[in-house]
N, C-alpha and C positions, 0 to 999 in steps of 0.2 A: 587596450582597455585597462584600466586601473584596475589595481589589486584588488582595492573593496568591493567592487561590481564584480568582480569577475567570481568571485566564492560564493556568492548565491548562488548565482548561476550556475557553475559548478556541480553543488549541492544539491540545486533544483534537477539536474539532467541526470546525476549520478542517483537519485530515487527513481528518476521515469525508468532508466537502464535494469535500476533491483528489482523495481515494482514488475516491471516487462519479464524478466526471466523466473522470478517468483510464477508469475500465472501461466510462461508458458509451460513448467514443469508441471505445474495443477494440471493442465488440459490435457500434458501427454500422460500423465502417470493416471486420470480417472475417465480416460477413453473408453466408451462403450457403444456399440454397433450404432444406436439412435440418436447421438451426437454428432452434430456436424461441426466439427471447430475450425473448418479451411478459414474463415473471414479473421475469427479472433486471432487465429493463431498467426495467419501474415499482418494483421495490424500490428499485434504486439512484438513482433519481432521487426519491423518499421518501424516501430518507434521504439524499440532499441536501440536499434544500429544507429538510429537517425540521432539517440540523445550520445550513444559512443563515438560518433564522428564530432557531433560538437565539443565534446568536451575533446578529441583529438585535437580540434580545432582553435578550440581557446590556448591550451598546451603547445607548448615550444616543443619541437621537434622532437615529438615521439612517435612511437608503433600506437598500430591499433589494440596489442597487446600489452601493451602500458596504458592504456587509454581505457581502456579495455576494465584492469586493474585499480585505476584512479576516480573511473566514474562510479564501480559498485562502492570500491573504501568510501568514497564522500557519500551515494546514498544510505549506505551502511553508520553512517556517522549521525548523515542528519537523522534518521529514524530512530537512532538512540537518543539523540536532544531530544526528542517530540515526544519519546517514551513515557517521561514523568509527568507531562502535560495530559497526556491520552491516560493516564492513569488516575490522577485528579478527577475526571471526567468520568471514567466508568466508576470510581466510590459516589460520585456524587449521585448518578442512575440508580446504583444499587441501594443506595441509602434513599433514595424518592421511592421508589418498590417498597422499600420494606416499611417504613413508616406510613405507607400509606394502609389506610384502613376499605376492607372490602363492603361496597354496597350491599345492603340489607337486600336478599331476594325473597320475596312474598310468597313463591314456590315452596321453598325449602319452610318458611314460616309454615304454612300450609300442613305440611308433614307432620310437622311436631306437634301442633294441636292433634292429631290423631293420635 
């Protein structure tokens, strides 16, 4: 695979890897009795390993402990590029909230003539 193809991808599998262990820490750390997490918690750990084997796999002869290491760095990277993107985004939400003006409710109208 050529170099250019091959760093998305990269990229793309080293977030599913972050993304995967991010939620399975959530799941073990706010267990409680009326929680069933058997389903998520093997899916998300499938699709971990499954995104740490490919990037094992794209990678020239390494451990899965290098692999391991190389798929969270690159998820860890791409989620910082996307950062100032995702923040654009939430001022622009926050600024349609506040600028926005509240409907007149008849209710509360109501009151104040009293």
């Amino acid at each position: 695979m050529t170099p250019e193809l091959t760093e998305p991808i990269l990229l793309f599998f080293g977030g599913i890897a972050l993304s995967s262990i991010w939620i399975l820490i959530n799941l073990v750390v706010s267990y409680h009795p009326y929680h069933k997490p058997a389903v998520p918690f093997f899916s998300l750990f499938i699709s971990g390993v499954t995104a740490i084997f490919i990037t094992a796999t794209l990678s020239e002869n390494i451990s899965m402990i290098e692999a391991t290491r190389i798929a969270l760095t690159n998820g860890l990277t791409a989620f910082l590029q996307i950062l100032p993107f995702a923040h654009v985004v939430f001022l622009f939400f926050l600024l349609k909230a506040s600028l926005r003006r509240r409907p007149l409710d008849p209710l509360l109208a109501l009151l104040d003539e009293e």
